[in-house]
VOKOLSE-827746 format. One record per residue (C-alpha): residue in three letters; chain; x negated, y negated, z. Coordinates in steps of 0.25 Angstrom, whole numbers. Last residue first. Layout:
# VOKOLSE-827746
code Ala; unit A; c1 X; c2 Y; c3 Z
...
***
This chain:
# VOKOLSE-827746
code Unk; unit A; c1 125; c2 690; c3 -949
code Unk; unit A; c1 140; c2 689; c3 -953
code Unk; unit A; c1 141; c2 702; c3 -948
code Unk; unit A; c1 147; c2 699; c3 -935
code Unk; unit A; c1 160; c2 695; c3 -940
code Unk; unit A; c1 161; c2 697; c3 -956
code Unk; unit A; c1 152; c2 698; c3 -968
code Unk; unit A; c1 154; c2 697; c3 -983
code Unk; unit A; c1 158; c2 682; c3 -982
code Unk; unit A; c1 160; c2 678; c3 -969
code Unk; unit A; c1 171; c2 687; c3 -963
code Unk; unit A; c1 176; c2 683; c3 -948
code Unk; unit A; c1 174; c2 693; c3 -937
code Unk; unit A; c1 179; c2 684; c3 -928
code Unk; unit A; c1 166; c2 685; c3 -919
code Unk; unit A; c1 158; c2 685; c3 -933
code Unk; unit A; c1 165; c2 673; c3 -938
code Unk; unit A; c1 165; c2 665; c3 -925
code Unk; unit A; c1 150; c2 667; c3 -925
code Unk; unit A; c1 145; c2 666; c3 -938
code Unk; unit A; c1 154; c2 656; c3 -943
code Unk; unit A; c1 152; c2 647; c3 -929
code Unk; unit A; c1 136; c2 648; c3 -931
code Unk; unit A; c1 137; c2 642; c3 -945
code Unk; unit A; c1 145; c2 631; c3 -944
code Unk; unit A; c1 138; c2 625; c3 -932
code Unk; unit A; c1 126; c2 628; c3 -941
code Unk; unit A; c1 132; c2 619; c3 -950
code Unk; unit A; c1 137; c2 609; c3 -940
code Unk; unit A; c1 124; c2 608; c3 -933
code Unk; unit A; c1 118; c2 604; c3 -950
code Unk; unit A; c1 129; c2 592; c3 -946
code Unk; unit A; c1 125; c2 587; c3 -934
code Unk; unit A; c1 109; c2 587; c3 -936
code Unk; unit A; c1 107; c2 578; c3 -946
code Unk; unit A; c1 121; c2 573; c3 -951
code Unk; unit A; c1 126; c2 570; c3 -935
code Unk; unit A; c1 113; c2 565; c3 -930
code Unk; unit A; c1 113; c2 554; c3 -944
code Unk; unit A; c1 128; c2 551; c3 -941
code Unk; unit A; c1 124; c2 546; c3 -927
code Unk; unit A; c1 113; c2 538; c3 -933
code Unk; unit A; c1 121; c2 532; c3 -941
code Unk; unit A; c1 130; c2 529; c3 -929
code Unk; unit A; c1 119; c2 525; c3 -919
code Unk; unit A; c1 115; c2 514; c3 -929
code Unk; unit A; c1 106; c2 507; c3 -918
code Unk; unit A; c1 98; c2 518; c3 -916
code Unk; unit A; c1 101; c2 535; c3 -913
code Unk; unit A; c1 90; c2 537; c3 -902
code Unk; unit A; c1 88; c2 523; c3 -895
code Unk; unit A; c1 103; c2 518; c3 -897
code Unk; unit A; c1 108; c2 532; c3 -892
code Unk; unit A; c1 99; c2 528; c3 -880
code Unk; unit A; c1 102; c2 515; c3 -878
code Unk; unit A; c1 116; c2 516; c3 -876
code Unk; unit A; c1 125; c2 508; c3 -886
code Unk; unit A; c1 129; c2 521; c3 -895
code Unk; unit A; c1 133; c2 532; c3 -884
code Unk; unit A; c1 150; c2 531; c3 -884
code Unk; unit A; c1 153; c2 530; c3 -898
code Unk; unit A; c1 141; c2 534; c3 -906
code Unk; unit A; c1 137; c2 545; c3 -895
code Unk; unit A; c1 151; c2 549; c3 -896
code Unk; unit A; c1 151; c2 550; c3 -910
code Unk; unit A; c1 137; c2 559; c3 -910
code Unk; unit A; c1 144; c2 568; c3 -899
code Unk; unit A; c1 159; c2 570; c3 -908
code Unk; unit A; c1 153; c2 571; c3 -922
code Unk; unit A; c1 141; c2 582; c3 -918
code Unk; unit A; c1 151; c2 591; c3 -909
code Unk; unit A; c1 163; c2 588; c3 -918
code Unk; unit A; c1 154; c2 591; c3 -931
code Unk; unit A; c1 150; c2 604; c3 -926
code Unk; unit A; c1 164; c2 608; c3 -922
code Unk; unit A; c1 166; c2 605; c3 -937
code Unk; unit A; c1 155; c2 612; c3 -942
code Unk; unit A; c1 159; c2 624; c3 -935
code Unk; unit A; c1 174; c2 623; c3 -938
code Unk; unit A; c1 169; c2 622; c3 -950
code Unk; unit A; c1 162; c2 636; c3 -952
code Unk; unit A; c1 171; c2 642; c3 -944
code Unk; unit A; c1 184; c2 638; c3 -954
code Unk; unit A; c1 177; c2 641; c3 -967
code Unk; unit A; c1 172; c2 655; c3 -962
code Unk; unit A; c1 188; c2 658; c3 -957
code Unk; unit A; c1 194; c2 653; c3 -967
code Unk; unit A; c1 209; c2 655; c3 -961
code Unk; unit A; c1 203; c2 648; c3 -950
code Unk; unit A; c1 202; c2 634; c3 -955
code Unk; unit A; c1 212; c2 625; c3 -947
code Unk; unit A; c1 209; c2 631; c3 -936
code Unk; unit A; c1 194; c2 634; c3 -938
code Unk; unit A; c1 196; c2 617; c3 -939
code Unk; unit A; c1 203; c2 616; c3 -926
code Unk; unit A; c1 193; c2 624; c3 -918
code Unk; unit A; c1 181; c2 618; c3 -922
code Unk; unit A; c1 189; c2 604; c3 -918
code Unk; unit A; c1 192; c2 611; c3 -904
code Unk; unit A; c1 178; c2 618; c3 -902
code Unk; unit A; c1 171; c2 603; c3 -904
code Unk; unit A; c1 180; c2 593; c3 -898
code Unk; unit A; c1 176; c2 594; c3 -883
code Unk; unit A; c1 159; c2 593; c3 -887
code Unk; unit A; c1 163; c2 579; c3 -891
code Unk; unit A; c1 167; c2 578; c3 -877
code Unk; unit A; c1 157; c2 583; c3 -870
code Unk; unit A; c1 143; c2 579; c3 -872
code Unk; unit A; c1 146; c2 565; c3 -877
code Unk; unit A; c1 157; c2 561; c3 -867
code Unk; unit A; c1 152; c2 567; c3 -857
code Unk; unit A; c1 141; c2 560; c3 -855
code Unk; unit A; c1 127; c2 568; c3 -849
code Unk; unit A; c1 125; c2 569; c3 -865
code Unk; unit A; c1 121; c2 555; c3 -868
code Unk; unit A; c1 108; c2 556; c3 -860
code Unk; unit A; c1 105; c2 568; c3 -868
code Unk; unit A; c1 104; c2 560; c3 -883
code Unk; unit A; c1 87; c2 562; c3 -881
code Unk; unit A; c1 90; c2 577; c3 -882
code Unk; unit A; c1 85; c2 587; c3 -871
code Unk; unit A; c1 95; c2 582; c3 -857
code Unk; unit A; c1 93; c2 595; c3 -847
code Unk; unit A; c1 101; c2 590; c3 -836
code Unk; unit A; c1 112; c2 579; c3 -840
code Unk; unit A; c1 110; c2 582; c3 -854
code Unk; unit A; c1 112; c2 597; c3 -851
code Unk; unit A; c1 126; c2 593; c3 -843
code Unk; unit A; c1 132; c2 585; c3 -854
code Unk; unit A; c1 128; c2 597; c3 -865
code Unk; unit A; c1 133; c2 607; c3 -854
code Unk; unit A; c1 147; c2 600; c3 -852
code Unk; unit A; c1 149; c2 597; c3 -868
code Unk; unit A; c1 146; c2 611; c3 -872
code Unk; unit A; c1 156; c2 616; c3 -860
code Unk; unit A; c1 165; c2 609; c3 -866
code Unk; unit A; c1 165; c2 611; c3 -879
code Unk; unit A; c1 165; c2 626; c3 -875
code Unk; unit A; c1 178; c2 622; c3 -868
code Unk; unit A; c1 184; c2 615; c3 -880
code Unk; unit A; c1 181; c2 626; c3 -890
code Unk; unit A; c1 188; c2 636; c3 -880
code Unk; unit A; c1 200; c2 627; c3 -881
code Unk; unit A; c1 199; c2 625; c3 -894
code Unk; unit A; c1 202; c2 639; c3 -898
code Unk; unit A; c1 196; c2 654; c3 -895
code Unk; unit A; c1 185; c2 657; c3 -907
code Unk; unit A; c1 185; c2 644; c3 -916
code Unk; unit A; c1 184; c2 635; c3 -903
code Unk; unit A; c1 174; c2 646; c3 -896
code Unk; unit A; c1 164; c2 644; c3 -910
code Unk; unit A; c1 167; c2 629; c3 -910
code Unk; unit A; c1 161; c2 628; c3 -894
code Unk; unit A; c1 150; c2 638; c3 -898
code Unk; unit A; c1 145; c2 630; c3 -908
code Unk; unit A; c1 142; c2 618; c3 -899
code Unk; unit A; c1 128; c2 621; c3 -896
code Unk; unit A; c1 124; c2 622; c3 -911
code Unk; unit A; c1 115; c2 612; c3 -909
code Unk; unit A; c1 105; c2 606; c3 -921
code Unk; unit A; c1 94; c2 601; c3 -916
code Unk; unit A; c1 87; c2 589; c3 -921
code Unk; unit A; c1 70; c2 587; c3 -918
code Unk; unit A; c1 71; c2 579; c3 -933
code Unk; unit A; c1 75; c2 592; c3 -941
code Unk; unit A; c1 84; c2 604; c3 -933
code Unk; unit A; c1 82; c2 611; c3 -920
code Unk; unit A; c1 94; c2 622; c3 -918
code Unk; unit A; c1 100; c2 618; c3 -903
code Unk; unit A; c1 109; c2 628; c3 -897
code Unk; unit A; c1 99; c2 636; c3 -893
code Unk; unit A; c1 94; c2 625; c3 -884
code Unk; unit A; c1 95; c2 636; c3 -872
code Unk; unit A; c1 103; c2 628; c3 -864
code Unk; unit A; c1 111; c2 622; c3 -874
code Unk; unit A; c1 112; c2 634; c3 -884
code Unk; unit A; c1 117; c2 642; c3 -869
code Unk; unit A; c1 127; c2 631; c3 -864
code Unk; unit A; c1 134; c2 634; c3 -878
code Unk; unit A; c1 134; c2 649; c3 -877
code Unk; unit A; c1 139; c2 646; c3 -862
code Unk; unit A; c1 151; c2 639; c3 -868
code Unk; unit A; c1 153; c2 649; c3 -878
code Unk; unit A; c1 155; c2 660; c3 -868
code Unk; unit A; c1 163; c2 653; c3 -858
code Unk; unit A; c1 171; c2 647; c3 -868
code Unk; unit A; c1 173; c2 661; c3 -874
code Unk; unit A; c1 177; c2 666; c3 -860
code Unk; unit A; c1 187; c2 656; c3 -857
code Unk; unit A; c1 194; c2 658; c3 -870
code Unk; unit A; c1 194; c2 673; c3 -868
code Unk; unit A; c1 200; c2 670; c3 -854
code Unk; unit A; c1 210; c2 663; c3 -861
code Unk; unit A; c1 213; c2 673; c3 -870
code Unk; unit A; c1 215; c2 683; c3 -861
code Unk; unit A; c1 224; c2 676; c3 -853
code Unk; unit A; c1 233; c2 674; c3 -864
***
């Protein structure tokens, strides 16, 4: 039991750093069309909820949440930064992402590729659903999400979350086969665990 638990801890350590890293270091950021990036910063929060529970998922959300609040604060870089220093936007959304990536590789486990694949996109989605509904709900009168999204915040909501929230959940998808697969030693097709490459 004690084992476990410092298993958990070291993996939340481990993957919270990972995350902290892609922030610091803008690895975590693919540039897309229209000056878009793409992050993949919260793939290692659904990688440590498939790997050790939703526990672990919670506290690598967290630990995303804490440094994205704490980058806008210091080091803001995207026009929407101001936003960030809130809690409410930068962590809570970021709560839900390891424990609803965790229940669908629950429910789909038995096939394995299927299951990391859309526990994935659906942590994806959380992440992407969760912050652009909060800046709907809690941000929309404020003059600077009037300024950058419009006067029809919501359609323009929808427009972030099909341009760039949608192909991060494919590349969401992607990474979290590859990795979980190849440290479970999961088959994909003709090649297995660390092979899949």
């Amino acid at each position: 039991m004690a084992q476990d638990r410092t298993r958990k801890i070291v993996i939340t350590a481990v993957l919270g750093a990972i995350t902290v890293l892609l922030g610091l270091t803008h690895w975590g950021f693919i540039p897309w069309f229209g000056g878009i990036s793409l992050t993949i910063m919260h793939v290692p929060v659904i990688i440590g909820a498939i790997l050790e529970g939703p526990v672990v998922g919670l506290g690598i959300g967290l630990i995303f949440g804490l440094f994205s609040m704490l980058q806008a604060a210091i080091a803001p870089t995207g026009v929407l930064d101001p936003l960030f220093v809130n809690p409410m936007l930068a962590i809570l959304p970021r709560l839900f992402i390891g424990p609803v990536a965790w229940l669908v590789w629950s429910a789909l486990k038995k096939w394995p590729v299927v299951g990391l694949i859309t526990s994935g996109v659906a942590g994806s989605l959380t992440n992407t659903v969760l912050v652009l509904g909060a800046i709907g709900l809690f941000f929309s009168n404020t003059p600077l999400v009037t300024q950058v999204f419009g006067a029809n915040i919501w359609k323009a909501l929808g427009g972030v979350a099909v341009v760039s929230g949608l192909p991060e959940a494919g590349v969401s998808a992607v990474v979290t086969l590859l990795v979980v697969a190849a440290y479970r030693q999961f088959t994909v097709g003709k090649r297995k665990g660390s092979n899949l490459e």
